[in-house]
Every structure is written in structure tokens, then in C-alpha cells.
N, C-alpha and C positions, 0 to 999 in steps of 0.2 A: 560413770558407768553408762553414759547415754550415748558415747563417743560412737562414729560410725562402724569402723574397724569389732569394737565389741559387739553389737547388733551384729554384723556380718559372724564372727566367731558363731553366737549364740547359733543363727537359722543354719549356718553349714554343718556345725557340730549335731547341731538333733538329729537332720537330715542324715547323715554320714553315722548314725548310731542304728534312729528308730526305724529305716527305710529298709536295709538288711535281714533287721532282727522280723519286720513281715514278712519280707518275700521269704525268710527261712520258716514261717508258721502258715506260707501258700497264701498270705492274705494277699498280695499285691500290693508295688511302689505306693500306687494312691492313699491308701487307708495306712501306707508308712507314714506318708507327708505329713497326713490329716492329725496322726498318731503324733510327730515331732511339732507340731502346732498347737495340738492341746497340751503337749507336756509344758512347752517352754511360754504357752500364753497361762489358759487359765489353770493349769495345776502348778507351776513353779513362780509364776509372776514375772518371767524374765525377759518378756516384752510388754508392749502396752499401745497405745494409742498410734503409736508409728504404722505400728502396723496395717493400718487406711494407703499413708501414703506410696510403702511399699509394696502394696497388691496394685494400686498403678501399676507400676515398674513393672512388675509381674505379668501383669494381664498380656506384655508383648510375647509371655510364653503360648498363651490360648490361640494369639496371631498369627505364632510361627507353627503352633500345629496345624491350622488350618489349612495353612499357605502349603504346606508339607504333603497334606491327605491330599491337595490340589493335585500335584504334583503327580501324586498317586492314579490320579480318578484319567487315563487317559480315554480320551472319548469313545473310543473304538470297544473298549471292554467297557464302559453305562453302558451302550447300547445294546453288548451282547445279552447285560444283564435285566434290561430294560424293566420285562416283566416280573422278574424278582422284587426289585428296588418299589416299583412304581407300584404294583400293585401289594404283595407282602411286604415290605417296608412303607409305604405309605399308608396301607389298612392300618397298621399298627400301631403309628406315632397321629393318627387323623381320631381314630376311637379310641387311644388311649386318652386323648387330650381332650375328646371331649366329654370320657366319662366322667377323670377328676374335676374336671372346671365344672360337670354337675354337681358333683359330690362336693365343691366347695361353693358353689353358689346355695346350697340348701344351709348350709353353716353359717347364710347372712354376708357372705363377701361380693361385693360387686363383683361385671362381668368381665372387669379390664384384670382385676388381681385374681379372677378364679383363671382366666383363661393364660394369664402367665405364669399361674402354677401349673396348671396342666399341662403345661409347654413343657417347663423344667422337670417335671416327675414321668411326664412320659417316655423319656430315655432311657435308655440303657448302660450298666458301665463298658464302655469299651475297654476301659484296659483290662478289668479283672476277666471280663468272657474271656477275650480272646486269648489271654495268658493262661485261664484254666483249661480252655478246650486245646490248647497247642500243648500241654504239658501233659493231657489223659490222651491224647493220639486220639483227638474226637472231630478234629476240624473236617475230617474230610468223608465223614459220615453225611445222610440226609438230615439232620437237625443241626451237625456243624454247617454245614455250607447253608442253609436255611437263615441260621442265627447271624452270620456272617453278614446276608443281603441284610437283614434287618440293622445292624451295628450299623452297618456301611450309608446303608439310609439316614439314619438318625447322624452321621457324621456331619452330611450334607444338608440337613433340616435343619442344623444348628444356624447355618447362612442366613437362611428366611426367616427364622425366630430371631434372632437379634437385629434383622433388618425390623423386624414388625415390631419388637419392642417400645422405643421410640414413640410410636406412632398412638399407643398404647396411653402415654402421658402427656400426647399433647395438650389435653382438656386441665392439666395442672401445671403443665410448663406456663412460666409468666412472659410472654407472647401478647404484641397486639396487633392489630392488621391496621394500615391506614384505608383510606378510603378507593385509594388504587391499585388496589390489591397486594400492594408490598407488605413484608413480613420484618416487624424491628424488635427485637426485644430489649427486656427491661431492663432498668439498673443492674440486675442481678439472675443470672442466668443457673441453668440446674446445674449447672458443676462448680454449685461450692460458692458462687457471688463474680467468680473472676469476670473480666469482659474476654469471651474467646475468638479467634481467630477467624474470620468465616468470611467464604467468596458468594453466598448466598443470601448474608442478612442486607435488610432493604430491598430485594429483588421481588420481581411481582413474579406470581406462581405461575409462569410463562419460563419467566427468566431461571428460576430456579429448577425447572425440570430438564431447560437449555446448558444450562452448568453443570447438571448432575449426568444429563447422557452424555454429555462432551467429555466427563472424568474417568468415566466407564470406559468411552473410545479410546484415552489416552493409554489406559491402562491394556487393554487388548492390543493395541496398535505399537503398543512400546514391547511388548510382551512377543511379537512379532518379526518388525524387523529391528531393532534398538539392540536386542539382549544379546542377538547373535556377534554382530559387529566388536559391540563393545568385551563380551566373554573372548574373543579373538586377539584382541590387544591386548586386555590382561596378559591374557595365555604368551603372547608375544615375547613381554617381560620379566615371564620363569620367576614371579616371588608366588608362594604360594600362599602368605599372606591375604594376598587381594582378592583370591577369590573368593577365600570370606567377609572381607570387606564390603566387596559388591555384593554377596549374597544377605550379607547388613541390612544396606543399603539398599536394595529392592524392597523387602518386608517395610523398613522403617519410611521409604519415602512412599511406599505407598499406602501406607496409613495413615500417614500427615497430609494426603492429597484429601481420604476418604472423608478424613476429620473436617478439611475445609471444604467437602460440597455437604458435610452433614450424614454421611452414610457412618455404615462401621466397618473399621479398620479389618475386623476379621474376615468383611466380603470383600472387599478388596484385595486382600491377600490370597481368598481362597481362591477369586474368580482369575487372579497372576497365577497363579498355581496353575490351573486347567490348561490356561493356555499356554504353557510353558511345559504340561504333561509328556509333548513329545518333541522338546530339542534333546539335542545332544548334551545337553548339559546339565539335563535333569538331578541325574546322576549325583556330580558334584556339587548344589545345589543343596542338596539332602543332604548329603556326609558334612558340608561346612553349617548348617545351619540345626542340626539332631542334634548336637550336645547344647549349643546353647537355649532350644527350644525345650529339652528334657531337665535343665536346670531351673528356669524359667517358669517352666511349667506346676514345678516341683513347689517353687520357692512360693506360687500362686495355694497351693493348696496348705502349706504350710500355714498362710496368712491366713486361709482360710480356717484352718484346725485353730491359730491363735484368737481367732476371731469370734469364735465359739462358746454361746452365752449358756454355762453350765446351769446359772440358776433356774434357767427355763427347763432343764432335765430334773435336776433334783426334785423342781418343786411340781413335776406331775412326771415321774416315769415311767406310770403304768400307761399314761395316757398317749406317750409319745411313741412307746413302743406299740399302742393297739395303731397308732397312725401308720406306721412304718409296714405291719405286718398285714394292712388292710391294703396300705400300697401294691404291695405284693403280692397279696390273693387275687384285688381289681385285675391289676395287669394280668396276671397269671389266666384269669379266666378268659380273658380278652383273648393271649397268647394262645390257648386250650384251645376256643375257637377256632381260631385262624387256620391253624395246623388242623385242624378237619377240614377247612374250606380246601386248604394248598395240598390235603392229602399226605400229611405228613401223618405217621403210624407207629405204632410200638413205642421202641426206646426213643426214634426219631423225634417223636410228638413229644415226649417227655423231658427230654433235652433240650429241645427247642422253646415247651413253656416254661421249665425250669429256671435257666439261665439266664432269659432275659428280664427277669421278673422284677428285678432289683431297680431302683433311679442308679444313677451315674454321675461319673466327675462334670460332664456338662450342665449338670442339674448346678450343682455350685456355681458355674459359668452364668448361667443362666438368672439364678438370684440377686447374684452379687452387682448382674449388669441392671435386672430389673432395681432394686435397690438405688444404682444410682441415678436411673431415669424417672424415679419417683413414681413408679409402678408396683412396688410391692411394699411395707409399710416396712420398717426394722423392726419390731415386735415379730411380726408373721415371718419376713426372714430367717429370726432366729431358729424357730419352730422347724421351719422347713432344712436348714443346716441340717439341725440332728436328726430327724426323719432321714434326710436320705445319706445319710453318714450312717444310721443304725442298718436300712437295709441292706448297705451295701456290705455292712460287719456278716449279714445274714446270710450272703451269698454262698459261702463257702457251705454252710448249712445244706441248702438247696441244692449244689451238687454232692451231697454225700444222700440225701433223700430219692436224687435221680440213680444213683448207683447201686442203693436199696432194689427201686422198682426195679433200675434195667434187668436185674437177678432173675425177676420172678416173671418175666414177659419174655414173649419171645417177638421179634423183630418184623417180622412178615405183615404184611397189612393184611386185615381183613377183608378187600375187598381183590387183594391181589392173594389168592390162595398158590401154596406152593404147588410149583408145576408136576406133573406128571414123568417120572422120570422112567422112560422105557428105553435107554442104553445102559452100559454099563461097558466100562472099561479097566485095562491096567491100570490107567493112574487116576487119581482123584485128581483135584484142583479146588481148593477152597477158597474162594474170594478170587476176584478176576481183574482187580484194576491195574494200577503201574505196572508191579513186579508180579502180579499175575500172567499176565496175559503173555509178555515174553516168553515165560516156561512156556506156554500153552501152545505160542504160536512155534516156539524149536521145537517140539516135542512131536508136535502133529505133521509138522514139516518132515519130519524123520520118520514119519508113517508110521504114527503108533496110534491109536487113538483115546482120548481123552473124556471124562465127564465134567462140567464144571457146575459148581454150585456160586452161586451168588446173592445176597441178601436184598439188593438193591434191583430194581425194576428198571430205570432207566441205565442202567450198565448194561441188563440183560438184553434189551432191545435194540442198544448201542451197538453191541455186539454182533448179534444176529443182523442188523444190516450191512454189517461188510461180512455175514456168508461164517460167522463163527456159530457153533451151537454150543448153545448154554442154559443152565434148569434157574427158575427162581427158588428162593429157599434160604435156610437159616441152616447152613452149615454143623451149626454145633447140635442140631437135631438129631436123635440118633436115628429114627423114622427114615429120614432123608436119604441121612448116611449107607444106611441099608440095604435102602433102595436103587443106590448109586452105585453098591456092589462092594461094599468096602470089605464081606467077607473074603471076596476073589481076589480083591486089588494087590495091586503088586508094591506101589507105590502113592503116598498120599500126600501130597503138596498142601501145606497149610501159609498162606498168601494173603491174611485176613487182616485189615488193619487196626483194629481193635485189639490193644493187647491180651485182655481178660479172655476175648474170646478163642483167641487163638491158643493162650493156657489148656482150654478147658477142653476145648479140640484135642489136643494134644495127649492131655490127660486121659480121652475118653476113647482114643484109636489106640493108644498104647493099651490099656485094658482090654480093651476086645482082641484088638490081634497084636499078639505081643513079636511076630514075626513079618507084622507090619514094618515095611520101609518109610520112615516118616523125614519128609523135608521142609526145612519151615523158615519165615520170614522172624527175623529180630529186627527191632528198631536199636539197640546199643547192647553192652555186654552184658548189662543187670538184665534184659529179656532174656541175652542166650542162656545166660546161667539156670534161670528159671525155668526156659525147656527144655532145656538138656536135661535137667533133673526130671521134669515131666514125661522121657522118653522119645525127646526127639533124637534122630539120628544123625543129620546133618542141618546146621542150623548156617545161614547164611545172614548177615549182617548188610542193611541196607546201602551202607556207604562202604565199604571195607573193598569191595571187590575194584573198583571205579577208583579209589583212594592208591591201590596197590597198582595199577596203569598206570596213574598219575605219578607215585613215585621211581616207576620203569623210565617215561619220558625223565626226567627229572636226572636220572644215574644215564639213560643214554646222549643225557648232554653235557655230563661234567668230564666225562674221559673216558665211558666204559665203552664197550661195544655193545650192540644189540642181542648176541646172545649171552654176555657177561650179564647186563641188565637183565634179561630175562631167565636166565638162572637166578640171578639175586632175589628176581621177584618171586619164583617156586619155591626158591627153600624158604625166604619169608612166609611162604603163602601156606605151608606143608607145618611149618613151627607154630603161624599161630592155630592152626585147627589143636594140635599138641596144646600147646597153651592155654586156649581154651576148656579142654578137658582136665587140664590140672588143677587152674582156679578153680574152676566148678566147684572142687573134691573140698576146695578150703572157702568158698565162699558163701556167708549167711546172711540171709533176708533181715534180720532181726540187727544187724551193723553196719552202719555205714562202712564202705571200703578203705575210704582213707582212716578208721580207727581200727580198722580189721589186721591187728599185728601178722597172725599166720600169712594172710592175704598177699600182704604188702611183702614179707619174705620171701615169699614164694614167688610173686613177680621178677621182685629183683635179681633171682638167680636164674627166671625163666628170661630176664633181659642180657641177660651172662652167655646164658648158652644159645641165643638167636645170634647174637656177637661172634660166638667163638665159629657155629655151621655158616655163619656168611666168609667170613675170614678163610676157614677150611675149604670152602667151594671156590671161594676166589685162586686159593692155591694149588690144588685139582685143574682147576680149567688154565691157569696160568703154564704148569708141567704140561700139561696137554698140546698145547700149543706152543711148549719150547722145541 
């Protein structure tokens, strides 16, 4: 039962079970891995000790994340973000690190293991934030894009923390210096006893800083002109194979350089990233190297879940959860702060201390590396596993507490009071960004004039310097609303990206003026249903209209004409608003669609009869034209 093939079964099978069943309870892939790690280690017994050696293996998933968000990080947008990053992103992870490493130095721990716990617990998860704020349509609020800079920081902090780790254990690495400054170590070095590879041992600390900037220039200088050439003659020979091969092959040889000047693998990869941020090849880079880095990465947490010493939970749970939830208060008050310094407000501040409050998968990253550089004890390891496994259980918590508050607050800062609104027009305009501003800008263009309301201050300002007038305010205000004329108005554009709030808009213009003209933004069909029911009139679908062009190009290049295509696309476009209003009639909040028997009937004849009026139209314009 030790065979490899078996162990390989065992971690794909949990994976392939536990990973699903969280993202379907909103926990997030991570806390799946974590979940198929503790089934198959300490609750089933079906791994054991192996599992050391394949979190190596693993760890090349942490490598290719890096190298990836490199990838990501092109320089020209750091910079635009600079002041985000540096100053809210670096406040953050700089006080958050040095509260805990207080708060663990008073507990008796020296100041190399307090301060690389506070390293590891001052993160954030990235996967779980950004997967809940992209799934609540929260991203692109002032606490989403807020919370963002902050992730994004701590992406790139992880570089300098595992560069500084090391550095951390020198005084117990078994190391001795000769008398001319060279560096040789002993029979038995921190990985384990082996003799490792190294272009730095016996070098005197001249020679070894000359070897180490010279590895860094290779890696810049190859990342320069090397990648292009070589991606070229790949390309040359049409296997599509190689180009993941090469994409291997960069990550893997250039953590075996890292390894021999002594650095870590993941700065190396992340600093090929950067500079590679803006070839032409970026692109493909990413696509060949995502699955194997999301596998990798997977398989890394899994060990980590197997790895996880229960009897440390059993035998004080109360104790581990006061650590976990004090975790979380720390940061949270730190985050509270901040978001007053940066002027963050209402839901915005709330959302922003909420969410980041949790430690993170790099927190694992982070132990597991201290652990092997003899920086963090394996007892306290263990401790700190479950801590930030528990908070991160909690997170989901914490957004259900921020959706409590956002209810009972309204949005507008306090020091930005709602503006003064003395126009009023035909049409309203609720929220003003993407798909706002276009209504706003046809509409005005056509000489009509317009009031806009907006939640957001630097929209409003944004606005007003290219010559737009617009009120600040919290839309779903009825005050506002009032004052913006919405007894008069003709027409009220609800453009708000916040689903809830645009519901509740909706719900509360339809009661007042029930011969209100009401038009409103959906993000997919389960919003339209829901405002349609709420009294909207015409509901527009953010991809739907762009989607039905795309399918026009699409028919006027397989054989149609231009106006064939463009019939096709009207009576398509004319069917599904019909469509729309028929599911409405059968579809219930309280069932998912795909169990929704009526639902699904109903589609399938309304897919009957979209068939038969294109068919019909094609033979109309066919007669027409004999």
C-alpha cells in the first residue's frame, strides 16, 4: 500500500472530492486542499511520513505562483499604484508584523521566532478575499479596490520575507568562518544532513555578494534578450508541446541557479516574472504554466492539511481558537485604523477591515519554510497551522457580519456630506462608472439633461474634470432621491454595481412612482429575474448586448449578408427580452435553476420557438429577395 501510484490515487482522489464540495459551501479551493489533507492524513491514516518529502515537490507550486503574479506586476501599473501599495499595503503588513512579534515576544519567545510569526500572520488570504469579493460584485467598490492594493502588497512582501528568513537562522545554522573570511559548513548542513550544491561555499563575503549580484544579472539579462530569441524558434517549430516545456524550464532552472548562490527560488522566479511582465509572450507563459502551478499549489496545501498535528487542537481548543480570534480582532483593529488614516468610510471601511482580517495560505508558506530553516520550533509550528487554518474557516463569518452592518449604515463619509442637489431633471442616473456614464454621456449628447448621483467621491470629481456634472450621495437614500426630482422624473437609470443595492433602488422607485420608467444594470439572468420582479422595466444585461455583435460578426462571416445578420441579431435580440419575461414568471430564488423542473421546460420550448422566428425570418428575407 506504500506503492507510488497509490499515494498519487489517495492525494488526487481527496483533492477531486474535498475541493468542490468547499467551493460549493463558498469556503474556497484552499480550505478544500487543507480539508482533503486532514481527511486523508490525520483523520483516515492514509498517508504518513511521506508526506515531508512531497511538500518539496510541492513547494515548486508556491514558485510558479510567484513567478506568475511576476508576470502580472507590469511596472508601469506598481507605479500608477505606488501610493496604494507603499503606503496602505506596506502600513499594514509593517504594524501588523510588528504588533504580533509583540504580542509573541511577551509569551517568552525570542525575537527571531516572534518576528517570523508576525511575518506569517500578517497576511492576508488571497485566494479566499478575492474569490468572495469577485462573487458579491464587491471588487470594484472603495473597500474592494482598497483590499486589492493591500492583497497585492502582501503578494510581493512574501519575496523579502523568505529572502529574510534565512538570515533569521543564521546564529543556528552549523556554519564556521575561517580566518579569511570565507564561509564553509559543517558535516551536516540545515537540509536534512545532505552535502548541498553551492557556488558560494568557501567564498569570502566579497566573493559571495560578487556571485550573488552576478545571479540576479543573469536572471534580468536572460529575461531580456535570451527569452525572446529562444520563444521565436520554439514558435518556429509549430509543437505546442515546447512551449511548455520552456515555460518548465525557466521556473525550474531558475530556482536551481537561486539555490546555488543561496537565495530563494521563489525570488528568483518572482523577480523573471517582472521582467518578463511585458514580452509578448507573457501571455502564453501563464496559460502553460496555471494548471501545473494550481495543481502544485494544491497538492502543497494538501500536505500541508496532512501535516496537521490534531492532538495540539484536541488537547486545548479553547485555547487555539482564543488565538485565532485574537488574530483577527489585532489585525482588524490595525485594518479599522488604517481605513480612517486612507479615508476609507461606511461600508467601504468595513469591508476593507473585515475581509482582511484573516492570516492566509502564505502564512503556511511562510511556516513551513521557517520550520525548515530552523527558525520556528515544530511544536509552535503546529500551533500556528491550526490558528491560521481556524481563521481562515472564520472568514466566511466575517463577511456575513460585514453584510449585516453594510444594511444598517449608509455609505457616504462623514466628512464628505451629500452634495447639495439644486437640478433636477427627466432622467435620473444612479451610479456613474462603466455602464453609467455612457447612458449619461448619449443621453446628454441628445439634449436632454440629466441628474447623476454617485456614492463615490473620486468618481464624482473624476467626472467633473472633463466638464460632467454630478451630486455625491448614496443613491438608495430616499432624501436624495427627492431631491433629485424623482417625483417629476421621467425615467430612472439604476447603473449601481452593488447588486443589493440596486434591488433595493428598484424596489423603492417602483413604490413611490409606480409609473416611473425604470432601467437598470444586471450582471447575469438570476439579477434580471430578481428586478424584473422588483419593478424594473427594461433590464439590460452587462455582456448580452456586446455578445449579440459578436454573434452578428460571427453569421456575417459564415455566408450571411449584413442585413441577414442583422435581422438575425433583432429577432434574437426582440426573443430574448420575451424570454426573459417568461422565466421570470417560473423562476424561484428559493431553487437552483438547474433543479427548477418548470424552469428548465420552459426554456426548452422558449429554445423551440427562438429556432423556429430565426428560420421564419430567414425565409421572409429569402422571398424578399427572390
Amino acid at each position: 500500500m506504500d506503492t507510488f501510484l497509490f499515494q498519487a490515487s489517495i492525494y488526487l482522489a481527496a483533492a477531486v472530492i474535498a475541493v468542490p464540495i468547499a467551493a460549493r459551501l463558498g469556503l474556497g479551493s484552499v480550505l478544500g486542499y487543507l480539508a482533503a489533507g486532514i481527511i486523508i492524513g490525520p483523520v483516515l491514516g492514509l498517508v504518513g511520513s511521506e508526506t515531508q518529502d512531497l511538500q518539496h515537490f510541492a513547494e515548486f507550486g508556491v514558485v510558479m505562483m510567484l513567478f506568475i503574479i511576476g508576470l502580472e506586476l507590469e511596472p508601469r501599473a506598481l507605479w500608477n499604484m505606488r501610493h496604494r501599495l507603499i503606503g496602505l499595503g506596506g502600513m499594514q503588513i509593517v504594524i501588523s508584523a510588528a504588533a504580533i512579534m509583540a504580542g509573541a515576544m511577551m509569551l517568552g519567545l525570542n525575537w527571531s521566532v516572534a518576528l517570523a510569526i508576525g511575518m506569517a500572520l500578517s497576511l492576508s488570504s488571497t485566494a479566499i478575499v478575492l474569490q468572495t469579493l469577485s462573487e458579491k460584485g464587491l471588487m470594484q467598490t472603495g473597500g474592494g479596490r482598497s483590499s486589492f492594493s493591500v492583497l497585492l502588497t502582501q503578494d510581493i512582501a512574501v519575496i523579502p520575507f523568505l529572502a529574510l528568513l534565512p538570515l533569521l537562522a543564521m546564529g543556528s545554522l552549523p556554519m564556521e568562518m575561517s580566518q579569511d573570511g570565507s564561509i564553509h559548513l559543517t558535516a551536516e548542513d540545515a537540509h536534512g544532513g545532505h552535502h548541498s550544491m553551492s557556488l558560494v561555499e568557501g567564498l569570502p563575503g566579497w566573493g559571495v555578494t560578487l556571485v550573488t549580484v552576478s545571479a540576479i544579472a543573469i536572471v534580468i539579462l536572460a529575461g531580456i534578450y535570451l527569452t525572446r530569441p529562444v520563444f521565436r524558434f520554439i514558435h518556429a517549430a509549430r509543437l505546442r508541446e515546447m512551449y511548455t516545456a520552456l515555460a518548465l524550464l525557466i521556473v525550474v532552472g531558475i530556482s536551481f541557479l537561486m539555490m546555488l548562490v543561496g537565495l530563494s527560488p521563489a525570488l528568483g522566479a518572482f523577480l523573471a516574472g517582472v521582467v518578463l511582465a511585458n514580452s509578448e509572450f507573457r501571455h502564453e507563459l501563464e496559460s502553460d504554466l496555471e494548471p501545473f502551478k494550481g495543481l502544485l499549489l494544491g497538492l502543497f496545501f494538501i500536505t500541508v492539511g496532512a501535516g496537521i498535528n490534531f492532538e495540539v487542537l484536541f488537547r486545548d481548543p479553547f485555547g487555539l481558537l482564543a488565538l485565532a480570534l485574537g488574530i483577527i480582532v489585532l489585525k482588524g483593529l490595525i485594518l479599522y485604523g488604517l481605513s480612517i488614516a486612507f479615508k476609507l468610510h461606511g461600508r467601504d471601511q468595513w469591508l476593507f477591515t473585515l475581509s482582511l482580517a484573516q492570516a492566509g495560505e502564505f502564512g503556511f508558506v511562510l511556516v513551513s519554510f521557517s520550520v525548515q530553516q530552523n527558525v520556528i520550533p515544530v511544536g509552535i509550528s503546529e500551533v500556528l497551522l491550526l490558528v491560521i487554518a481556524l481563521s481562515m474557516l472564520i472568514t466566511p463569518l466575517l463577511f456575513i457580519i460585514y453584510e449585516v452592518i453594510s444594511r444598517r449604515i449608509t455609505v457616504v463619509a462623514p466628512d464628505h456630506t451629500p452634495d447639495e442637489i439644486d437640478e433636477q431633471g427627466p432622467v435620473i442616473i444612479a451610479g456613474i462608472g462603466r455602464f453609467g456614464q455612457i447612458v449619461n454621456r448619449l443621453v446628454q449628447a441628445s439634449g436632454f439633461k440629466t441628474v447623476v448621483l454617485d456614492r463615490d467621491m473620486e468618481t464624482i470629481q473624476l467626472m467633473r474634470r472633463f466638464g460632467f456634472k454630478g451630486f455625491l450621495g448614496d443613491p438608495t437614500r430616499p432624501e436624495l432621491l427627492q431631491a433629485a426630482g424623482l417625483e417629476r422624473a421621467r425615467v430612472l437609470v439604476v447603473a449601481m454595481d452593488d447588486p443589493d443595492s440596486a434591488l433595493r433602488l428598484v424596489s423603492y422607485a417602483r413604490r413611490e412612482r409606480p409609473d416611473l420608467h425604470i432601467v437598470a444594470r444586471a450582471r447575469d439572468r438570476t439579477q434580471v429575474y430578481k428586478l424584473f420582479k422588483a419593478g424594473a422595466d427594461d433590464i439590460v444585461r452587462e455582456m448580452f448586448d456586446s455578445s449579440l455583435r459578436a454573434g452578428r460578426y460571427v453569421l456575417e462571416n459564415i455566408g450571411l449578408s449584413e442585413y441577414e445578420a442583422a435581422e438575425a441579431e433583432q429577432t434574437f435580440y426582440h426573443h430574448d427580452r420575451y424570454t426573459i419575461r417568461q422565466l421570470a414568471e417560473v423562476w424561484r430564488e428559493d431553487i437552483p435553476a438547474s433543479k427548477n423542473q418548470a424552469y428548465i421546460d420552459r426554456a426548452k420550448e422558449l429554445q423551440k420557438e427562438l429556432e423556429t422566428a430565426l428560420l421564419s425570418r430567414a425565409s421572409e428575407i429569402e422571398k424578399k429577395s427572390a
